[in-house]
Backbone as CSV, one residue per row, in Angstrom:
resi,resn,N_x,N_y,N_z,CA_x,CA_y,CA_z,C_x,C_y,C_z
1,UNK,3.787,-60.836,-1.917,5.137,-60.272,-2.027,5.105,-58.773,-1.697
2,UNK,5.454,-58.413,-0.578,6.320,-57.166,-0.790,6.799,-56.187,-1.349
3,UNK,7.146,-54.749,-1.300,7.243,-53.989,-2.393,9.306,-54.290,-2.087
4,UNK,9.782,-54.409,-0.739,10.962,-54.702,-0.915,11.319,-56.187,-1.991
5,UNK,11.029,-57.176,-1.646,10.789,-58.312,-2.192,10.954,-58.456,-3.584
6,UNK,10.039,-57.652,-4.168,9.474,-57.204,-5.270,10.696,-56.768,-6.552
7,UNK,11.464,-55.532,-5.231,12.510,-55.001,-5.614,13.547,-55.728,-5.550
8,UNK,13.892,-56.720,-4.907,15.077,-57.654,-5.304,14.672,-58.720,-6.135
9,UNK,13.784,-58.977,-6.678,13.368,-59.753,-7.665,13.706,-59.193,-9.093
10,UNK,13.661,-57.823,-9.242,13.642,-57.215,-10.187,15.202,-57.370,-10.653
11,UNK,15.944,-56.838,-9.315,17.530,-56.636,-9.166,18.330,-58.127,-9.728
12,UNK,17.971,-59.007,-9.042,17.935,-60.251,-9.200,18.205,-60.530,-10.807
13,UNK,16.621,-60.347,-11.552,16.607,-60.451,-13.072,17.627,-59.859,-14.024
14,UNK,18.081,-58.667,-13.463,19.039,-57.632,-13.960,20.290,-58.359,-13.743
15,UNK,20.549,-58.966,-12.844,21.732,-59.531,-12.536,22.251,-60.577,-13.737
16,UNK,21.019,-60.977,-13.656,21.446,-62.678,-14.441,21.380,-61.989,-16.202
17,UNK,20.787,-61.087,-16.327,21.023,-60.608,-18.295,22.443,-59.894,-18.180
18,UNK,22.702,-59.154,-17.113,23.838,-58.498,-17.340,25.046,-58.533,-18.648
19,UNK,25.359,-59.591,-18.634,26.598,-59.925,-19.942,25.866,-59.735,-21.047
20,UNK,24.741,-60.043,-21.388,23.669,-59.559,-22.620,23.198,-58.099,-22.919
21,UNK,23.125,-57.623,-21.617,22.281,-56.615,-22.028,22.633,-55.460,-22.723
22,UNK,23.789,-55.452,-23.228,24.156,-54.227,-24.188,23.927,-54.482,-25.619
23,UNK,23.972,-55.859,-25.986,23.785,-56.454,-27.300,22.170,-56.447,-27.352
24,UNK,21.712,-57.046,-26.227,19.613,-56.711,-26.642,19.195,-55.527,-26.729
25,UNK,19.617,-54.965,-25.938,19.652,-53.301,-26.121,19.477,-52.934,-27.769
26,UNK,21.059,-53.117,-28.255,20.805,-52.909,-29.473,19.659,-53.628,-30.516
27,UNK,20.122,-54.691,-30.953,19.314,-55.338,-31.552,17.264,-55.190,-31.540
28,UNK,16.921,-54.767,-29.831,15.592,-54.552,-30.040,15.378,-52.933,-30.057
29,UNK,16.392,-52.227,-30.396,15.815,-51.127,-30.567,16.391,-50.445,-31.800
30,UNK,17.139,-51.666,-32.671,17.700,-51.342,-33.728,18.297,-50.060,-33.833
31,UNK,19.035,-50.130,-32.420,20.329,-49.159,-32.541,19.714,-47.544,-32.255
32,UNK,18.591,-47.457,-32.630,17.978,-46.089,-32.137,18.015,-45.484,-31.042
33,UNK,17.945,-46.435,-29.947,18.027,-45.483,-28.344,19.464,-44.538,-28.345
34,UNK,20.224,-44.951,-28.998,21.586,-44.363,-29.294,21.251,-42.679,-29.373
35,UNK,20.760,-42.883,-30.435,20.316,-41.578,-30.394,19.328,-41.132,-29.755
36,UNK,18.539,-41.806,-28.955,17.508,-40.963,-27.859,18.399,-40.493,-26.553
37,UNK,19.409,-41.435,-26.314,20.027,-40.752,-25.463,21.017,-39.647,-25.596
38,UNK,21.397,-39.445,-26.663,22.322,-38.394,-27.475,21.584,-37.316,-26.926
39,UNK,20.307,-37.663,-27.607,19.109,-35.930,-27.636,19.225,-35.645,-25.979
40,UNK,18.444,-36.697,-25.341,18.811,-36.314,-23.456,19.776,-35.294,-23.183
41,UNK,21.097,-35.570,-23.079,22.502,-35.233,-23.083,22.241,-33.967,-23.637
42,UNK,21.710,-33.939,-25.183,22.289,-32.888,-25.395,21.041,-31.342,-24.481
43,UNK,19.747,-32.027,-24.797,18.685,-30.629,-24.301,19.424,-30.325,-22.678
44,UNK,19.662,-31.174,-21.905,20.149,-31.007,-20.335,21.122,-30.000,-20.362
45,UNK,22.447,-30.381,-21.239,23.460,-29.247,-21.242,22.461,-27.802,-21.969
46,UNK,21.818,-27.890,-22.807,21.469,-26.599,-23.441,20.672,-25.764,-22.351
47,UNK,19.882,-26.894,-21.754,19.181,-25.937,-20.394,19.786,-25.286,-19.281
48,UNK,20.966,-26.405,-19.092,21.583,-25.731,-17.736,22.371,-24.913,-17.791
49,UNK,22.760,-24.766,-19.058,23.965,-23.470,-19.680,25.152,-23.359,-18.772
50,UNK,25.785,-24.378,-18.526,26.818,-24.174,-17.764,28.191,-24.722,-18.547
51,UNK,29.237,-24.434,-18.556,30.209,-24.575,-18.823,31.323,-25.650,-18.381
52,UNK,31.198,-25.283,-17.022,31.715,-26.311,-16.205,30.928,-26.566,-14.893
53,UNK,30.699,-28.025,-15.181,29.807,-28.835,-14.131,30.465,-29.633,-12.784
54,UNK,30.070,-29.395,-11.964,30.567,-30.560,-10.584,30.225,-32.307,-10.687
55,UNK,28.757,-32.130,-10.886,28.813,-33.664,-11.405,27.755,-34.245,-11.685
56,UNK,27.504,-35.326,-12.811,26.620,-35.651,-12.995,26.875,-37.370,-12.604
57,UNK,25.012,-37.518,-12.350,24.940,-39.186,-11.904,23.856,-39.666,-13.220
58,UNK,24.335,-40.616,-12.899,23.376,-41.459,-13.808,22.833,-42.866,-12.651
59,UNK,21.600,-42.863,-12.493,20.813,-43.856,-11.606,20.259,-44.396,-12.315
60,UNK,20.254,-46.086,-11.525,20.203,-47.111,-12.529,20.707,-47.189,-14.059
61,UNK,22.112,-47.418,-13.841,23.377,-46.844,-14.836,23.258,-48.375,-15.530
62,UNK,22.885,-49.224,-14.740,22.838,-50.527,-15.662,24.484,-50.906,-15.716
63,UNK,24.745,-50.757,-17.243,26.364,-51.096,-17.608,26.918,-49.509,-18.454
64,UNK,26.373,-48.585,-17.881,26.953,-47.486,-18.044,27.052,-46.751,-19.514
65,UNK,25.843,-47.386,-20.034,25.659,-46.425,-21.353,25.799,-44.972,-21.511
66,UNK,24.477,-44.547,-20.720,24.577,-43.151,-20.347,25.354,-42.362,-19.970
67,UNK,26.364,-42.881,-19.607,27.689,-42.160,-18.560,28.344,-41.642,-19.981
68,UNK,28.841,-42.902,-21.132,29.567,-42.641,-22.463,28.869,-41.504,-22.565
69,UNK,27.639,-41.491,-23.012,26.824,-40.523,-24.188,27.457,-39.022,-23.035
70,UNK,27.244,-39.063,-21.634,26.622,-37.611,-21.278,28.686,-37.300,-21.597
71,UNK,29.974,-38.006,-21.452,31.026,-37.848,-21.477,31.334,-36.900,-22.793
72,UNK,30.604,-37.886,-24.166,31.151,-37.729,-25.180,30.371,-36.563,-25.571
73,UNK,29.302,-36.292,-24.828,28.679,-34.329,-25.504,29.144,-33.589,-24.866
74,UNK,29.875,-34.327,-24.074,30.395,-32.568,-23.208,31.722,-32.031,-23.724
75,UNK,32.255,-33.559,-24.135,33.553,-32.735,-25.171,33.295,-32.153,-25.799
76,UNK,32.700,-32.737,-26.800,31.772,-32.134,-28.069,31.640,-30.679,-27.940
77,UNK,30.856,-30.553,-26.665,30.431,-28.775,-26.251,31.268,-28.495,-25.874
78,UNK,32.337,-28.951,-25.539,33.444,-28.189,-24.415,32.964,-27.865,-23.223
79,UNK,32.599,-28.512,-22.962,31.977,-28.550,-21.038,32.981,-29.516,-20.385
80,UNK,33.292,-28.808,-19.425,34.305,-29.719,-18.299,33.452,-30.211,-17.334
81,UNK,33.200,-31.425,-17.410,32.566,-32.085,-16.484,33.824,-32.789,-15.120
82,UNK,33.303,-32.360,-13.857,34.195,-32.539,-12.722,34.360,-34.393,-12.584
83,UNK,33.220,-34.722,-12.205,32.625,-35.740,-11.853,31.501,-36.779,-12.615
84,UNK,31.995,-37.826,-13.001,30.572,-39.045,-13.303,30.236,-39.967,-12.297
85,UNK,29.266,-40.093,-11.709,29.150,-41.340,-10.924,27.825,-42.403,-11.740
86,UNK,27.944,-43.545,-11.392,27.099,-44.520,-11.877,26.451,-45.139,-10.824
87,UNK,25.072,-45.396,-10.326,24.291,-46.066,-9.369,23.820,-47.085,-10.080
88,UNK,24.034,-48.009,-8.912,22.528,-49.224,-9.439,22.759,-50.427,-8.447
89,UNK,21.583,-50.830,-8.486,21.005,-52.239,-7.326,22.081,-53.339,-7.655
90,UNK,22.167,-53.390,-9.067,22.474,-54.277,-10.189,24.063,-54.564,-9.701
91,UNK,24.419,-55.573,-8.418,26.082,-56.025,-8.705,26.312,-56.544,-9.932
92,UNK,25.804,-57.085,-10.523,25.890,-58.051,-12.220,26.035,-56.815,-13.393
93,UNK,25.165,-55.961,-13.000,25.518,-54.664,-14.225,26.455,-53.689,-13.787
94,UNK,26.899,-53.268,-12.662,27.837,-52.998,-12.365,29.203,-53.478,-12.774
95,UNK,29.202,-54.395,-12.641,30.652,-55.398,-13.322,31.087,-54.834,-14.585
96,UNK,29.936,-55.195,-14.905,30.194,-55.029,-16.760,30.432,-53.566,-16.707
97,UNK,29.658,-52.280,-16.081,29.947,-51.013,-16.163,31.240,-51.035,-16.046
98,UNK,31.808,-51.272,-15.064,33.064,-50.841,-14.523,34.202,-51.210,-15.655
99,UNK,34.244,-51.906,-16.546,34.731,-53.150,-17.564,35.167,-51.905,-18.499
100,UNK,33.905,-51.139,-19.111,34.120,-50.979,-20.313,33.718,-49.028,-20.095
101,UNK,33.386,-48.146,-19.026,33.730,-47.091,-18.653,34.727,-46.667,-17.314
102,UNK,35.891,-46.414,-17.784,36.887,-46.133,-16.991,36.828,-44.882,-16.145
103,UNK,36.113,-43.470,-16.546,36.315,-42.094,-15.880,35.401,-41.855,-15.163
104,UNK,34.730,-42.989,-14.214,33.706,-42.937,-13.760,33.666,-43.501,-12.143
105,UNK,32.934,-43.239,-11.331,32.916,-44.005,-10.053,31.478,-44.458,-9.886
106,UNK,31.500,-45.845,-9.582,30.670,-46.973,-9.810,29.968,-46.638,-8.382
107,UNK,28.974,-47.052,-7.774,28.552,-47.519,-6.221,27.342,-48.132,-6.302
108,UNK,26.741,-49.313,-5.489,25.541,-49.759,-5.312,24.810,-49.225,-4.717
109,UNK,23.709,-48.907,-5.033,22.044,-48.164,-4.567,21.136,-48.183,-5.357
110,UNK,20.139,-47.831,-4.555,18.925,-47.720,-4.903,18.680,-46.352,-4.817
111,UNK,17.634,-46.218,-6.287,17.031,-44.787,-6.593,16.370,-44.136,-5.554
112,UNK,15.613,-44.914,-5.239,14.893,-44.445,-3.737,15.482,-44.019,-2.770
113,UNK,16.549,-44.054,-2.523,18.115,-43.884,-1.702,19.292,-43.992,-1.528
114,UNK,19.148,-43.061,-2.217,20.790,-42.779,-2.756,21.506,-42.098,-2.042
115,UNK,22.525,-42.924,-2.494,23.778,-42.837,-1.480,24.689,-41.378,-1.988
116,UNK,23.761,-40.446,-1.969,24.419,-38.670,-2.663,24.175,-38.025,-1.450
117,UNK,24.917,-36.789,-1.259,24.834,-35.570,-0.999,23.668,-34.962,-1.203
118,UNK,22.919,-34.001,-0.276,21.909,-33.228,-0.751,22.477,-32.230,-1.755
119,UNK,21.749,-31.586,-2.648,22.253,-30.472,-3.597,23.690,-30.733,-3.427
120,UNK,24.008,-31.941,-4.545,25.054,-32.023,-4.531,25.211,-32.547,-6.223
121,UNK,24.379,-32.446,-7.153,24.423,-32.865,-8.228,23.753,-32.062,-9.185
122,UNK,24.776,-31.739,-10.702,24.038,-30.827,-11.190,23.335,-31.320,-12.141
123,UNK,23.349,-32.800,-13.106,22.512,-33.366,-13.446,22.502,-34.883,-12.657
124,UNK,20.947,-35.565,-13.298,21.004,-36.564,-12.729,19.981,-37.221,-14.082
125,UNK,20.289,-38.116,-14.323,19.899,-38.977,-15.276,19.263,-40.707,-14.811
126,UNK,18.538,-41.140,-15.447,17.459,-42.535,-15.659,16.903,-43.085,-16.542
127,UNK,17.677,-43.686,-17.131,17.105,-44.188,-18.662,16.895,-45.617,-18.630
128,UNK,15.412,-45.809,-18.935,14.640,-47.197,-18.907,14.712,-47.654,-17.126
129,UNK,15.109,-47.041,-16.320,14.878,-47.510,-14.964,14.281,-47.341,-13.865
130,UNK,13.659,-46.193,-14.823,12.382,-45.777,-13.418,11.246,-46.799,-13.376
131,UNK,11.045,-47.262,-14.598,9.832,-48.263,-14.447,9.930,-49.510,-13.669
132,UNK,11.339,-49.406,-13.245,11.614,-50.540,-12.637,11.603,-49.800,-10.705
133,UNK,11.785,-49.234,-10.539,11.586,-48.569,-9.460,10.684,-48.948,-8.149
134,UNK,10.069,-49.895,-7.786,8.719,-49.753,-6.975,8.341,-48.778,-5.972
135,UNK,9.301,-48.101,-5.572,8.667,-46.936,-4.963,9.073,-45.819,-5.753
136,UNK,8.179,-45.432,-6.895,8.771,-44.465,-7.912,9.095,-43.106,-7.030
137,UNK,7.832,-42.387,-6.698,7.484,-41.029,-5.560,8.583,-41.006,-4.938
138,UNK,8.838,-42.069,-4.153,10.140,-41.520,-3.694,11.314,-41.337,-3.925
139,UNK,11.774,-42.232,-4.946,12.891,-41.960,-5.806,12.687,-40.629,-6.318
140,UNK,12.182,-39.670,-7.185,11.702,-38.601,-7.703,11.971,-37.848,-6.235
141,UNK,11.548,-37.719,-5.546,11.515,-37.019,-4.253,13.531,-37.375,-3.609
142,UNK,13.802,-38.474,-3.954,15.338,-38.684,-3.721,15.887,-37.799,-5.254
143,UNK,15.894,-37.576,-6.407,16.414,-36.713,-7.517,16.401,-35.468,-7.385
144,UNK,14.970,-35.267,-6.924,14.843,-33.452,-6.075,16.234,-32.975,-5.056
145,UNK,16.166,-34.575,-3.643,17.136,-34.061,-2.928,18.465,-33.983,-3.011
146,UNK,19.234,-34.540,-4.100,20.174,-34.410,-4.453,20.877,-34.052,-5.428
147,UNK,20.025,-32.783,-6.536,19.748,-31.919,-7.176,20.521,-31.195,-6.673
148,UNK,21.227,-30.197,-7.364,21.374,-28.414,-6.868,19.843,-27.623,-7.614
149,UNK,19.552,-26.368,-6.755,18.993,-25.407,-7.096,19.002,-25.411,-8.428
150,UNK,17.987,-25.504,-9.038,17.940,-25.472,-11.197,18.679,-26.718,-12.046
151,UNK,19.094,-27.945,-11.059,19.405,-28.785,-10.976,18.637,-29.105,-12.414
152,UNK,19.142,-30.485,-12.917,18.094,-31.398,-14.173,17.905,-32.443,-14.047
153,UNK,16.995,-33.316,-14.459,16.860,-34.337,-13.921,16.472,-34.816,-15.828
154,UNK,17.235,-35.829,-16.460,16.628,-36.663,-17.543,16.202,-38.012,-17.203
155,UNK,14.847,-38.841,-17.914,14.246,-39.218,-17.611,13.997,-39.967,-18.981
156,UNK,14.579,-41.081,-19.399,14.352,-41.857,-20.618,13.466,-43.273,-20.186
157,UNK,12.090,-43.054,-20.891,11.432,-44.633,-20.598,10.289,-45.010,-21.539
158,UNK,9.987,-46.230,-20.975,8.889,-46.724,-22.869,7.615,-46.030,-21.900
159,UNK,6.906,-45.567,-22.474,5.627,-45.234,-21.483,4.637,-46.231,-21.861
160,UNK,3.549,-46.152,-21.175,2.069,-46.468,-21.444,1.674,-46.257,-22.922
161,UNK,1.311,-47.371,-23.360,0.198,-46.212,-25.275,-0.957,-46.535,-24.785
162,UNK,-1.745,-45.457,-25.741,-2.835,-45.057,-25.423,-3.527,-46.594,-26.049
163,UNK,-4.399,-47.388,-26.596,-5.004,-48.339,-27.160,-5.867,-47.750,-28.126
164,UNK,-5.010,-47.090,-29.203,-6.117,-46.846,-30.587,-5.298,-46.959,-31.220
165,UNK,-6.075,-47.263,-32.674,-5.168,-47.189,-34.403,-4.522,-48.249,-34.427
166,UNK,-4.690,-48.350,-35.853,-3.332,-49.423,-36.335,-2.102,-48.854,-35.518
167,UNK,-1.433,-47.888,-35.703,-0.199,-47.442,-35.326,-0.180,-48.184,-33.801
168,UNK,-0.840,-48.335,-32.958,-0.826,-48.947,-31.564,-1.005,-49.967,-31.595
169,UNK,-1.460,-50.770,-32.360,-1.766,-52.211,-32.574,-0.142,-53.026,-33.044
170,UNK,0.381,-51.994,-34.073,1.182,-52.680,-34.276,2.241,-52.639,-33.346
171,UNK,2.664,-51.274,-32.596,3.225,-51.499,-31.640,3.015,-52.577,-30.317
172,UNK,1.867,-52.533,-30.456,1.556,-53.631,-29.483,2.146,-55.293,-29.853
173,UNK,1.904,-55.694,-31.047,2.627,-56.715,-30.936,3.849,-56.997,-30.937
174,UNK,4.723,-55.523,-31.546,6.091,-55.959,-31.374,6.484,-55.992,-30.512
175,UNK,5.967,-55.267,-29.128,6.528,-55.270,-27.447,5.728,-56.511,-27.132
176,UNK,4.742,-57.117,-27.347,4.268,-58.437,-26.318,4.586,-59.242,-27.247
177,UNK,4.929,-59.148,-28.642,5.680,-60.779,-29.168,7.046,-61.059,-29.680
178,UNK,7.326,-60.234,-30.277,8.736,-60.059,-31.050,9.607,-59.384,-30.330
179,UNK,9.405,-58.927,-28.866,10.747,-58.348,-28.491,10.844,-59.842,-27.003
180,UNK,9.456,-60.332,-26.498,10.271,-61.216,-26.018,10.851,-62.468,-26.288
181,UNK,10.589,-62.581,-27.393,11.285,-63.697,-28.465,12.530,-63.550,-28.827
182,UNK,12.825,-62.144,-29.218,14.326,-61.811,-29.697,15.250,-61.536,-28.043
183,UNK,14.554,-60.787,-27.510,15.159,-60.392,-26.115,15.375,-61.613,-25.766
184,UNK,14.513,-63.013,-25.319,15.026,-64.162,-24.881,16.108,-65.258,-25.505
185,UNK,16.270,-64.829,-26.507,16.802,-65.399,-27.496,18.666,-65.072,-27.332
186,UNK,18.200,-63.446,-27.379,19.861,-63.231,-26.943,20.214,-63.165,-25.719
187,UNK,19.642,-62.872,-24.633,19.696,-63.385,-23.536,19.706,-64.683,-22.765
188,UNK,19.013,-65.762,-23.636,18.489,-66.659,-22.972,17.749,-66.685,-21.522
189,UNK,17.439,-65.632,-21.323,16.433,-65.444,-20.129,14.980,-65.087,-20.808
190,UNK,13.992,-65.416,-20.879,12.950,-65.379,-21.656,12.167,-65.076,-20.441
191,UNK,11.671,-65.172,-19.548,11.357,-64.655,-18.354,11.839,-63.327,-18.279
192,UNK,12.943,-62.366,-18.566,13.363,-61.240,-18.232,12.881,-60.458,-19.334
193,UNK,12.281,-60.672,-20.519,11.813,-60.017,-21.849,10.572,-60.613,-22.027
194,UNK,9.956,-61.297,-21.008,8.845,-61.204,-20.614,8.012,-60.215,-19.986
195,UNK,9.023,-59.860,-19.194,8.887,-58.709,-17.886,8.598,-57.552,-18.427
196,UNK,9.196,-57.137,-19.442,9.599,-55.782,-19.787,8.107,-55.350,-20.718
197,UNK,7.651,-56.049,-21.421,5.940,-55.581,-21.577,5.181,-55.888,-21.139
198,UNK,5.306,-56.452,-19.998,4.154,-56.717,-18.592,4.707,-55.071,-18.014
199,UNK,5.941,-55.129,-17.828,6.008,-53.718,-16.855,5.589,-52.503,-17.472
200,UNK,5.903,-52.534,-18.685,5.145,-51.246,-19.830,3.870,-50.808,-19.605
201,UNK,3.215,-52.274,-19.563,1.633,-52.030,-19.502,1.534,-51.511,-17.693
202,UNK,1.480,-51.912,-17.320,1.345,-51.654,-15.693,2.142,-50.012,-15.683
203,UNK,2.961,-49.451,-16.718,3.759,-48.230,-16.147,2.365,-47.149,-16.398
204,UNK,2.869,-45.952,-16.050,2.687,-44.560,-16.395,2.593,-44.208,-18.307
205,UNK,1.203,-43.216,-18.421,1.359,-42.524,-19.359,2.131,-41.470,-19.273
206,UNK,2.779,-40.411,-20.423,3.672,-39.858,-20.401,3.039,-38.263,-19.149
207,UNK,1.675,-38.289,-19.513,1.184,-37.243,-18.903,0.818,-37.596,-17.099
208,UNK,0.901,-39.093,-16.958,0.891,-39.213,-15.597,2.017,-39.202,-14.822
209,UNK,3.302,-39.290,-15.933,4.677,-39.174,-15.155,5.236,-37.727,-14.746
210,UNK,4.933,-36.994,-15.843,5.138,-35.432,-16.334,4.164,-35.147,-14.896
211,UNK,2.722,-35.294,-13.985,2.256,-34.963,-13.431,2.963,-35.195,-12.128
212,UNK,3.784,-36.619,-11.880,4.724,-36.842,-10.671,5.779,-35.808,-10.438
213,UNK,5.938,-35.249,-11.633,7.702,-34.750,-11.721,7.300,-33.486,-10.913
214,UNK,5.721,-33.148,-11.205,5.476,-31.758,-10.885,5.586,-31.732,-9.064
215,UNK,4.720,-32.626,-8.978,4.675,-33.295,-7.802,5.268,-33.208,-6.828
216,UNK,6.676,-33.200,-7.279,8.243,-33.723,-6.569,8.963,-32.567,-6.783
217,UNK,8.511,-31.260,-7.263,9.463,-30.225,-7.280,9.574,-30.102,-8.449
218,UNK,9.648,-30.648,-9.595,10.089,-30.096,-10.956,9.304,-29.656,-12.128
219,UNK,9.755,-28.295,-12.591,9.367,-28.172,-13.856,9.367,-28.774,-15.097
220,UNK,8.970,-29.217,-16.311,8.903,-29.764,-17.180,9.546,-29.064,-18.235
221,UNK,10.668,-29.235,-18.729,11.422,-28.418,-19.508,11.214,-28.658,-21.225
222,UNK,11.746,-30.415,-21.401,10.952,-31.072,-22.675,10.692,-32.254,-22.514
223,UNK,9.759,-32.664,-23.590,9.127,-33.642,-23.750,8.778,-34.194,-24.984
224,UNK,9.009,-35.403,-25.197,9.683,-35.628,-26.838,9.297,-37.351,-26.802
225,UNK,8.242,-37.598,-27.185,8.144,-39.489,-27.600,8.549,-39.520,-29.102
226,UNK,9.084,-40.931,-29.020,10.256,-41.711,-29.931,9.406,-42.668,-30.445
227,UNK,9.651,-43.076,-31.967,9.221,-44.228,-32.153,7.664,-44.539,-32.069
228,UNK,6.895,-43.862,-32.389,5.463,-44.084,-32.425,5.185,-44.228,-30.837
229,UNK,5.833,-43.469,-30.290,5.250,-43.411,-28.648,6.027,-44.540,-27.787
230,UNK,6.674,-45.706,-28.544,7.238,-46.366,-27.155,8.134,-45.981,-26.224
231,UNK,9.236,-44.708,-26.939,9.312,-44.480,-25.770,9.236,-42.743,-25.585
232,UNK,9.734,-42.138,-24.267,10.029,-40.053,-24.181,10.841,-40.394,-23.465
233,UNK,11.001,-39.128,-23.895,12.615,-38.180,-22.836,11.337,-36.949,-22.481
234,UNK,12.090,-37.149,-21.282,11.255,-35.800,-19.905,12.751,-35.601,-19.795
235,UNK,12.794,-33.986,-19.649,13.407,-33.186,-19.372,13.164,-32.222,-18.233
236,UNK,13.421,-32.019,-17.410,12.961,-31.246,-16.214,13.987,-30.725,-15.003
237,UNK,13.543,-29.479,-14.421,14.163,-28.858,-14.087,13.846,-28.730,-12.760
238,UNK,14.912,-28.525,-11.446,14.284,-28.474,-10.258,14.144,-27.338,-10.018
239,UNK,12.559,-26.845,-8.939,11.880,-25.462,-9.068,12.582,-24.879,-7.820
């Protein structure tokens, strides 16, 4: 198989949980990512110190979680945000986005090529979807190009654990047994919450991703693991 191939297989899987995936969401992360993405939202605005923004994207928007959270801190701060757009491969999560966030403009793409403007975005956001990515480098290298100058880029995902301690052990079984049991359960795709700690293991440690970002133009602004390490927020800034 192919790394294109590969990538519509993935898209594919996403398609068919779609109507689920806001309810597994919750339930396997017992409501916590809520607030990991809150924190995102909020360090991005504190870094970029801007007041009023042109626009932020969110890639691989899924069903448009992220779009709420980055909406509802900017009131909060009083930041006038111009523009939201939402990307993703995902026609099936798209649907549902479009459903239940209204102030937003939806479009299909891929991270790797996106359908933006160069320096045309003042944040850009990815939560849980880079690991899904197969050509990560270049996606990262596509966030650079459609960045403005001091641009931000947030970056929410379960990383790699290291394999020591109880504390990793036990994480270990709740991602290879109990989340694809519950994930298949409310999904009924058991194959798709299969995937998701096969892809964990195969991803990036937090320090090999933090080393891409550098890679690709960006500074490392923060860096913050959740939850006994399953998952960080990278925060980063374009140089």
């Amino acid at each position: 198989m192919n790394k294109e191939q590969k990538q519509e297989q993935i898209v594919s899987m996403f398609d068919d949980i779609a109507q689920t995936y806001d309810l597994a969401n919750r339930v396997l992360s017992f409501g916590i990512d809520i607030q990991w993405r809150k924190k995102g939202c909020n360090k991005a605005y504190e870094i970029l110190k801007k007041q009023k923004i042109k626009k932020i994207a969110d890639v691989a928007t899924g069903t448009g979680d992220m779009l709420l959270h980055w909406q509802d801190t900017a009131g909060k701060k009083g930041i006038d945000v111009e523009s939201f757009i939402g990307i993703d491969p995902s026609v099936g999560m798209l649907e549902v986005a479009k459903k239940k966030v209204d102030f937003a403009e939806f479009i299909e793409g891929k991270a790797q090529k996106l359908p933006l403007e160069s320096e045309s975005v003042d944040i850009l956001s990815i939560s849980y979807g880079i690991r899904n990515v197969v050509d990560r480098k270049e996606a990262l290298l596509e966030f650079n190009r459609v960045l403005k100058p001091n641009g931000i880029v947030v970056i929410l995902e379960f990383t790699k654990q290291q394999k020591e301690g109880l504390v990793s052990n036990v994480v270990d079984i709740y991602m290879k047994k109990v989340l694809p049991a519950i994930g298949g359960l409310v999904s009924k795709n058991y194959e798709a919450y299969r995937y998701l700690p096969n892809s964990i293991e195969q991803f990036l440690t937090s320090e090999m991703l933090v080393e891409e970002l550098k890679e690709s133009g960006f500074e490392i602004k923060y860096l913050k693991p959740f939850s006994m390490g399953i998952s960080t927020l990278f925060v980063a800034q374009k140089v």
